[in-house]
C-alpha positions in Angstrom: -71.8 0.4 -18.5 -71.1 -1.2 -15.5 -70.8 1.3 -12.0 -68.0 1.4 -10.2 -68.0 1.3 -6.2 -65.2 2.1 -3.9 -65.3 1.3 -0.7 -62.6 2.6 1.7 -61.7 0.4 4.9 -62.6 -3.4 4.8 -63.6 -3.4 9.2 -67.9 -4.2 9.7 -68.8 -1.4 8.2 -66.7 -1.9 5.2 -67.7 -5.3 5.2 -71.5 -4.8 5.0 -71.1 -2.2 2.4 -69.5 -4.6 -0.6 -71.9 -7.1 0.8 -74.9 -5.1 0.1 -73.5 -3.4 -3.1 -72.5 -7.0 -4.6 -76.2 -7.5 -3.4 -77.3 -5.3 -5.8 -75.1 -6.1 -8.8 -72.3 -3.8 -8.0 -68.7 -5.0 -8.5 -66.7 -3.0 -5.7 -63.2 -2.3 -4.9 -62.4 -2.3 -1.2 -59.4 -0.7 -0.3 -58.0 -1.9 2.7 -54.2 -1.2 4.4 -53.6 -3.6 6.6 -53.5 -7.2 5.8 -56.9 -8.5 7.0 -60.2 -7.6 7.5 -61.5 -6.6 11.0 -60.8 -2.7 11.6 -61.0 -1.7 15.4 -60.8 -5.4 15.6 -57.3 -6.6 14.6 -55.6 -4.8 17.3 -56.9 -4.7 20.9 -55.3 -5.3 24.6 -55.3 -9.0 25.3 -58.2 -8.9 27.9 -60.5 -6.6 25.7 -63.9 -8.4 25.1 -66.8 -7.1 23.0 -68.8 -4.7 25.0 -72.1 -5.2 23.5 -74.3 -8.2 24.2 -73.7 -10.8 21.4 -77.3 -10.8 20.1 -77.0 -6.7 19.8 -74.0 -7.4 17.7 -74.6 -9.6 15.0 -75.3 -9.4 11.3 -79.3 -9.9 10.7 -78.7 -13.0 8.3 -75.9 -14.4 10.0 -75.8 -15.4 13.2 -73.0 -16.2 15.8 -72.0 -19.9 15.6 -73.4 -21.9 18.7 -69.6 -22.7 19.8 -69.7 -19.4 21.0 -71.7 -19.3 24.1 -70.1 -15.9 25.9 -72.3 -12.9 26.2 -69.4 -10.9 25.3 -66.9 -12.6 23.3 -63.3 -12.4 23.0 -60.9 -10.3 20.5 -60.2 -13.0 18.4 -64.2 -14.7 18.7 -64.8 -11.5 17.5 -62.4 -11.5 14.2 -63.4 -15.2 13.7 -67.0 -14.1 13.5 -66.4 -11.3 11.3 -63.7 -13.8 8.9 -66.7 -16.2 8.7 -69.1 -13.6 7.9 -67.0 -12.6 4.7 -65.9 -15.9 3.7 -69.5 -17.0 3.8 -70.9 -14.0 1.5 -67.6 -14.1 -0.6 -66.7 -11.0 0.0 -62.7 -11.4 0.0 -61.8 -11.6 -3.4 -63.3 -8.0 -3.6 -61.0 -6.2 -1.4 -57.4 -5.3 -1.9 -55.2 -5.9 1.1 -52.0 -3.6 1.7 -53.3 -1.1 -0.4 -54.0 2.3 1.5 -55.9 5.5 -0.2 -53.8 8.0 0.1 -57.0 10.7 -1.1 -59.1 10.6 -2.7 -60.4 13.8 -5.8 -63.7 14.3 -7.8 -63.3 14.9 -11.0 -66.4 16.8 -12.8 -68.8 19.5 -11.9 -66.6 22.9 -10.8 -66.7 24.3 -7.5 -68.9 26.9 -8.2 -70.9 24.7 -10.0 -71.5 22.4 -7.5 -72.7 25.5 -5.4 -75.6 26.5 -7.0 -77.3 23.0 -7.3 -80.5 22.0 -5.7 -80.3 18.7 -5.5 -77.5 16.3 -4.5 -75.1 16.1 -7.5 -76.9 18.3 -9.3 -79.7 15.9 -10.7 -80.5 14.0 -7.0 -78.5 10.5 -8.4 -76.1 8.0 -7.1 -74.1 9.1 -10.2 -73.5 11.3 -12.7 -72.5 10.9 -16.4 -69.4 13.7 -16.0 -68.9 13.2 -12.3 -66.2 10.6 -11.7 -64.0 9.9 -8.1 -60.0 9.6 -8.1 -58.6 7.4 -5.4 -54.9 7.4 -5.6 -54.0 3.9 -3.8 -50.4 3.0 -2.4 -49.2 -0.9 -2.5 -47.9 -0.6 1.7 -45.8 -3.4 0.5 -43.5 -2.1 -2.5 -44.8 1.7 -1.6 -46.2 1.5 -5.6 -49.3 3.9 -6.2 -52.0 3.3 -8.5 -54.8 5.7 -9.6 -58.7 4.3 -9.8 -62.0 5.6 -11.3 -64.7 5.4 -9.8 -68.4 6.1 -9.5 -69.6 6.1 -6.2 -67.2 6.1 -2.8 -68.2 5.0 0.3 -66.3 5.4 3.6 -65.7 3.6 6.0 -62.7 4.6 7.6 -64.2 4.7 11.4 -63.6 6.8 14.0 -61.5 4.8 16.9 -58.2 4.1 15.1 -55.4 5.1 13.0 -54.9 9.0 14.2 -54.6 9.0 17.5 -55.7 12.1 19.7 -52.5 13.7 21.6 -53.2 16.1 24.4 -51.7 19.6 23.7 -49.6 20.8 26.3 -47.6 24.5 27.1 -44.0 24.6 25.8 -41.6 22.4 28.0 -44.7 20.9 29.6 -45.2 18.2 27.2 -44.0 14.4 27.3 -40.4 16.1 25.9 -40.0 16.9 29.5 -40.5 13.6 31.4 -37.5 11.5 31.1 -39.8 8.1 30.9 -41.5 6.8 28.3 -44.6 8.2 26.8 -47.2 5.9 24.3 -50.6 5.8 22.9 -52.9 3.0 23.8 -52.8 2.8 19.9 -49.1 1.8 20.6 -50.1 -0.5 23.0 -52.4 -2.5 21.0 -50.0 -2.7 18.4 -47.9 -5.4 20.3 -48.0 -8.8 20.8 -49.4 -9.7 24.3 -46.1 -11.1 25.3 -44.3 -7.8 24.3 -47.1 -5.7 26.0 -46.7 -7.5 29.3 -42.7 -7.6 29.0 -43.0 -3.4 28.1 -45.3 -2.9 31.4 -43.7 -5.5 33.8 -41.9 -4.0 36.6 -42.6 -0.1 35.4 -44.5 2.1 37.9 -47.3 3.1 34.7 -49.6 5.8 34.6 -53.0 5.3 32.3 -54.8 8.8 31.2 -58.1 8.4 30.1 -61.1 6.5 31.8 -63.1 4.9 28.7 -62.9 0.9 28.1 -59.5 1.0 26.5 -57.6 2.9 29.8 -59.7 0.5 32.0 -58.6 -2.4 30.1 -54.9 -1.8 29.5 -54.9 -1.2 33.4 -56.1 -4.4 34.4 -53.3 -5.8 32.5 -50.8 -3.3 33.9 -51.9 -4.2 37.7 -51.8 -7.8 36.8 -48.4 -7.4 36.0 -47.1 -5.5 38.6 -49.3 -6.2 41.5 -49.3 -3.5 44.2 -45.9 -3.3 44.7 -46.2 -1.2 41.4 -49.5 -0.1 41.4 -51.2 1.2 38.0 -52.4 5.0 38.3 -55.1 6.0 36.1 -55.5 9.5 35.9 -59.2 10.5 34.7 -60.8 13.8 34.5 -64.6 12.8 34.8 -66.1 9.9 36.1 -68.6 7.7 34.2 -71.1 5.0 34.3 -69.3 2.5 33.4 -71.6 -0.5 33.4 -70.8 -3.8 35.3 -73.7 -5.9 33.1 -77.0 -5.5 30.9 -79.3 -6.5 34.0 -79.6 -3.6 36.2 -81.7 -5.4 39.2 -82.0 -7.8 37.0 -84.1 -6.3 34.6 -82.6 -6.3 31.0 -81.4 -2.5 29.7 -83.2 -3.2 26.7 -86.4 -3.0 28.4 -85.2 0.5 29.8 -83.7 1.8 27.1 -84.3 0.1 23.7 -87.6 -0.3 22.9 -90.6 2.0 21.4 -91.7 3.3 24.7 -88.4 4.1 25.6 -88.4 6.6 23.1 -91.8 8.2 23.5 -90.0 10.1 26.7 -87.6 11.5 24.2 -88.2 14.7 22.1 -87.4 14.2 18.8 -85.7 16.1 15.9 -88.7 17.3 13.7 -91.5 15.5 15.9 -95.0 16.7 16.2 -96.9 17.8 18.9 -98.2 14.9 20.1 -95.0 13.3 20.5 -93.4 16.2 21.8 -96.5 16.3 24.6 -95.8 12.3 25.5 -92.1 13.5 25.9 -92.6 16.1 28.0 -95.1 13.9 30.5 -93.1 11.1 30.3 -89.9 12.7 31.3 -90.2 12.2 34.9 -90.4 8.2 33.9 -87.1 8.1 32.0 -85.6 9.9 35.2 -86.8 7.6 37.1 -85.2 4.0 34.9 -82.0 7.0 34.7 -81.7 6.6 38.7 -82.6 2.8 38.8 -80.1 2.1 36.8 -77.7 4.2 38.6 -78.6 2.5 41.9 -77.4 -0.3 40.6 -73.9 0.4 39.1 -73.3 2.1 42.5 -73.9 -1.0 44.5 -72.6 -3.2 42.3 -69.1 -1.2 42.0 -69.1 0.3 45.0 -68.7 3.5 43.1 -69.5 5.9 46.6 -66.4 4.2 48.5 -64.0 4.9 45.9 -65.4 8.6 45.6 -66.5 7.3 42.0 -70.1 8.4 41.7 -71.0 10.5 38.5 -72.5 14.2 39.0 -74.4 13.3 35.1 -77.0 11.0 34.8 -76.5 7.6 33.5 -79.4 9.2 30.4 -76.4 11.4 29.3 -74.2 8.9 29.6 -76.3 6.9 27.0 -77.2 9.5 25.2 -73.4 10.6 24.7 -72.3 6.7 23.3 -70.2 6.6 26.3 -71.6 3.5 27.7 -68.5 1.0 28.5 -68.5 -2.3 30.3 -66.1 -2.4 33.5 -63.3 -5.1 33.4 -64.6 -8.2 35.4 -63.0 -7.4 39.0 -61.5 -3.8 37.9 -62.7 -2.4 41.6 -61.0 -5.3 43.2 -58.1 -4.6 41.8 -58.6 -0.5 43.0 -59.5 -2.1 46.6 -56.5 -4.1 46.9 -54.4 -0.9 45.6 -53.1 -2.4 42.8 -54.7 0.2 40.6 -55.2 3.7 42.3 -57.4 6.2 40.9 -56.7 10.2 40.7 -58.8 13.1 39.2 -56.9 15.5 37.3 -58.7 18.1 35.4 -55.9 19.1 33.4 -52.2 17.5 33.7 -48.8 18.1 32.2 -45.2 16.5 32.7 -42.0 16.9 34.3 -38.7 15.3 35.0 -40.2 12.6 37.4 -43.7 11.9 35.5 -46.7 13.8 35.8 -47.8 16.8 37.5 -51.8 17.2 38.4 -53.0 20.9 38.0 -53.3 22.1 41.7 -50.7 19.9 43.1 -47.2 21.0 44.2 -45.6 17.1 44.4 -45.4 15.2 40.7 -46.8 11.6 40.0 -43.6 10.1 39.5 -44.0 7.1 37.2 -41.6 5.5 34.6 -44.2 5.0 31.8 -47.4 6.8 30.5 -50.3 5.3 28.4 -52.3 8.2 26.8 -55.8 6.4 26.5 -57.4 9.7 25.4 -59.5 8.1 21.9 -58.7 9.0 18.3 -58.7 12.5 15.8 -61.7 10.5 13.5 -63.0 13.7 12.3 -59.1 14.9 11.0 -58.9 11.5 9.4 -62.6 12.2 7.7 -61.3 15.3 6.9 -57.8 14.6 5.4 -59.1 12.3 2.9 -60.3 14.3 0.7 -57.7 16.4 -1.6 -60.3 19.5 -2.2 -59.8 22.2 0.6 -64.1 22.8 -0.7 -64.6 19.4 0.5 -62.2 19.2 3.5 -63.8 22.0 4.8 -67.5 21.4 4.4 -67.0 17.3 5.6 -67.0 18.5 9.1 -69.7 21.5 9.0 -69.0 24.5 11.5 -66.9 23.2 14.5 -69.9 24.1 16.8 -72.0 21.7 15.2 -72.5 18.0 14.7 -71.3 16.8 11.4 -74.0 17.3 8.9 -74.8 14.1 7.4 -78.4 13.7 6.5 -79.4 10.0 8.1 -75.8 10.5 9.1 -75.1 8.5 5.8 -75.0 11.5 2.5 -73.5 14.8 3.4 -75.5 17.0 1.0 -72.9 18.9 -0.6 -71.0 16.4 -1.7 -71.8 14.1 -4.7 -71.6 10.8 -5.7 -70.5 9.8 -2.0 -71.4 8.2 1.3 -69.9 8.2 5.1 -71.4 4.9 6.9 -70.2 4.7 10.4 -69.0 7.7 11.7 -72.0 8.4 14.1 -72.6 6.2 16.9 -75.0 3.6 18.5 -75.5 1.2 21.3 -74.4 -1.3 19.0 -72.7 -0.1 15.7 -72.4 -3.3 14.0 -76.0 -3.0 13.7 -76.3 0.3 13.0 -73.9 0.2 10.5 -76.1 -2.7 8.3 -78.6 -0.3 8.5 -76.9 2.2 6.5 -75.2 0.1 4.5 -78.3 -1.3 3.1 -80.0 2.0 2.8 -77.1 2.8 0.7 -77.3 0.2 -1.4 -80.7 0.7 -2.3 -80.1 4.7 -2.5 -77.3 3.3 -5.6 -80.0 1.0 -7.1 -82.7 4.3 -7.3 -85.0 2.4 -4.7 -85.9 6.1 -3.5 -84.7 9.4 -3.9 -83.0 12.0 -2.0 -84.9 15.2 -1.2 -83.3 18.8 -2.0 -80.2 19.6 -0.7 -82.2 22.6 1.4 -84.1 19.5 3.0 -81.1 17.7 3.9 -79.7 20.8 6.0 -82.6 21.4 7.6 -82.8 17.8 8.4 -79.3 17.6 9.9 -79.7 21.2 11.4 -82.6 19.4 13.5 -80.3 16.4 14.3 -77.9 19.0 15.6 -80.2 20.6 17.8 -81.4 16.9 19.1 -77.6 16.1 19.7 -76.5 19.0 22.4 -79.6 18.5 24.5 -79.0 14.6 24.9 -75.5 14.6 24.4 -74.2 17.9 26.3 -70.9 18.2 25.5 -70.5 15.4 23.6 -72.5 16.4 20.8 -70.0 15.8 18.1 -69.9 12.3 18.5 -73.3 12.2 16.7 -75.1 9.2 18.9 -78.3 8.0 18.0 -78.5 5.5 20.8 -81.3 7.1 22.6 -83.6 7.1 19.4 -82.3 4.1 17.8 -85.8 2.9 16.4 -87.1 6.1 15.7 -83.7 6.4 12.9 -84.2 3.0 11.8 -87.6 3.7 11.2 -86.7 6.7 8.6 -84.5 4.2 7.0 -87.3 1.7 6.7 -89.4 4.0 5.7 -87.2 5.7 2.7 -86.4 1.9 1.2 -90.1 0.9 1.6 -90.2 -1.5 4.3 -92.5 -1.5 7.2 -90.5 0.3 10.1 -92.9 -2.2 12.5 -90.6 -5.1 12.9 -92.5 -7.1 15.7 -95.8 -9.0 15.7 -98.7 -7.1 18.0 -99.0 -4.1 20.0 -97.3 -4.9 23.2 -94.3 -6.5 21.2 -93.9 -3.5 19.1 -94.0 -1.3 22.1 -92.2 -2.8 25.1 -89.8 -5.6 23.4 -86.2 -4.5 22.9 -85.3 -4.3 19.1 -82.1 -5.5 18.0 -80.1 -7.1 14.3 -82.6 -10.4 14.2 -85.8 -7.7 13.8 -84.4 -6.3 10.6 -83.7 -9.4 8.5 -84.8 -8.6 4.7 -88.5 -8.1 4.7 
């Protein structure tokens, strides 16, 4: 009898998982609630381009169209790429638009059941002959809800949309105390451009947040307004914020994505000869750290503006918090039509915004909260067991416990592809999406559920020495090859992708060095 796949969330990720499953004879359902395919994609600030170079985000068997000849291509280049991509593979008449999974409820093995197995799902498969998922679907249309069975779930839900992360403030402190407006960037994104410029046009706006989003939607603001209403963006830490790939004109990837690159950093479960190149190459990756930095000072002018970082621009890329400036943002701070202010902490009043420390508010007609997205509480909510709700996330001071951030080990018959992080997730997420589809066609098996932990547990201990306080964002970026190569290996493929020594060791690796062996 034929298996059935659910896929939750039609954006790349979604996208490359009913690709790879119809590659393996699997009919899936994708359930999708907007209208089109594209995730993070569909909604963006008009001036947002893709941050990635283009040749580290592409699919490995379907390359950008020559008509695009940007380095970093626009919103709706983006969305065209990704609408080719699925019309090409066919992959359309698999998903169902308008339809959003309100949760989704396994149906089989008992709680305590599922407790004392060894393996995952009991017997180490894909599926189970009693084990069945229940996604409960709504039409967002005529608000009609349907019920599907299914064998297998995979989702891809992301991380960077949909529940958007309000700051909690003291009683009477909050935005019900400002007598302006008060939005998430979500919000923002949400509107046509000409709305978005008509809402910011002539309003003195403040931005919170500092990532590529608040830099972006302040661009546009100072555009508007000019700096006889200058944009405030109020950050709490600076960051390396990149303005290009070529740091002194050599390419990051030579830095930072390649084989040696990652003999300088320790490993989760490495042995001792790694962990000795590590430790003597240390002072190396210091040194490309402050090369690098050297150069986004200079290029930004980062000392001038009081801008410099006290964190190395390692941590920065070891955290996933790499973002490209806005061509010409420091300009615009120069000129004074954006103005930048620390605030460790900040709350509102009456006028706008008061900074912790400060006696005199911000005052300001209209604030942006650009402070990211609750992904783990939308991970978490979509599951209707409290067992599985609680357990999704692992202990709070921990990274989520997904072993090769794909199968969390206590929980059957399903698979979590792009919640962790990369350089460049698109190609991250084919990666797991074709290790997942040849996990559902019993290329390999999974080891014991004790394994897995103690797999993830080592992960976890990688993650806060990289990542610092960021661990929970669960980036890989810094050992990119090293995962890929544990994928390779599990599905039988050669994790050497290049051709001779010095190849395999100092070229970048990127989508075009994983096409199907």
């Amino acid at each position: 009898m034929e298996k059935q796949v659910a896929i939750i969330g039609a954006g790349i990720s979604g996208l490359l998982a009913c690709k790879y499953t119809v590659s393996k004879g699997f009919h899936p359902i994708v359930f999708e609630a907007r209208n089109s395919i594209g995730g993070v994609w569909i909604n963006t600030v008009e001036t947002t381009k893709l941050q990635t170079p283009k040749p580290a985000f592409q699919f490995s068997d379907f390359p950008w169209p020559d008509s695009v000849s940007e380095i970093f291509p626009s919103q709706s280049q983006v969305l065209d790429y990704l609408q080719s991509y699925a019309h090409h593979f066919d992959l359309l008449k698999h998903i169902k638009f308008s339809t959003k999974v309100l949760g989704i409820k396994y149906q089989g093995a008992s709680d305590e059941e599922m407790q004392s197995w060894s393996l995952w799902g009991g017997n180490g498969e894909p599926f189970s002959s009693r084990g069945k998922w229940i996604v409960e679907a709504q039409d967002t249309q005529n608000l009609s809800t349907e019920v599907y069975r299914v064998d297998f779930v995979i989702l891809c839900v992301g991380r960077f949309s949909d529940v958007p992360n309000i700051p909690e403030f003291p009683p009477d402190k909050g935005p019900e105390a400002f007598h302006g407006d008060v939005i998430h960037s979500m919000d923002y994104a949400n509107m046509d451009y000409e709305s978005a410029r008509d809402f910011v046009r002539g309003r003195r706006v403040t931005v919170v947040g500092f990532q590529k989003f608040a830099m972006d939607i302040a661009m546009e603001c100072s555009t508007a307004n000019g700096v006889e209403r200058p944009c405030r963006v109020l950050y709490r830490t600076e960051h390396w914020n990149i303005p290009d790939y070529i740091p002194w004109g050599v390419p990051l990837g030579y830095l930072y994505l390649n084989r040696f690159s990652e003999l300088m950093v320790h490993k989760p479960g490495e042995g001792f000869l790694l962990s000795l190149l590590a430790t003597i190459l240390a002072p190396l990756r210091l040194a490309f750290s402050k090369f690098v930095e050297s150069d986004i000072e200079k290029k930004l002018r980062l000392a001038k503006f009081g801008m410099v970082p006290k964190h190395s621009f390692t941590q920065e890329l070891n955290s996933c918090l790499i973002a490209t400036v806005p061509h010409g943002f420091y300009d615009k701070v120069e000129e004074g039509s954006i103005i930048l202010k620390k605030a460790p902490s900040f709350s509102f009043c009456k006028e706008g915004i008061k900074v912790q420390g400060e006696d005199t508010p911000l005052e300001t007609d209209l604030v942006i909260l650009a402070t990211g997205f609750k992904g783990e509480k939308k991970l978490k909510d979509i599951f209707e067991s409290k067992t599985f709700q609680d357990c999704i996330l692992g202990s709070p001071d921990a990274a989520v416990p997904l072993y090769r951030e794909c199968i969390h080990p206590r929980i059957p018959q399903l698979a979590v592809i792009g919640f962790s992080e990369s350089v460049a997730n698109l190609y991250t997420s084919e990666m797991r999406c074709r290790w997942t589809a040849e996990l559902l066609d019993s290329t390999f098996k999974l080891p014991s559920i004790k394994e897995m932990e103690k797999h993830s547990a080592k992960w976890d201990q990688y993650l806060k020495r990289y990542s610092g306080p960021y661990y929970r964002r669960s980036c890989i970026g810094a050992l990119h090859i090293w995962y890929n190569d544990q994928l390779c290996k599990d599905m039988g493929w050669n994790p050497k992708r290049k051709k001779g020594f010095f190849a395999e060791l100092f070229e970048p690796y990127g989508p075009a060095d994983y096409v199907s062996p």
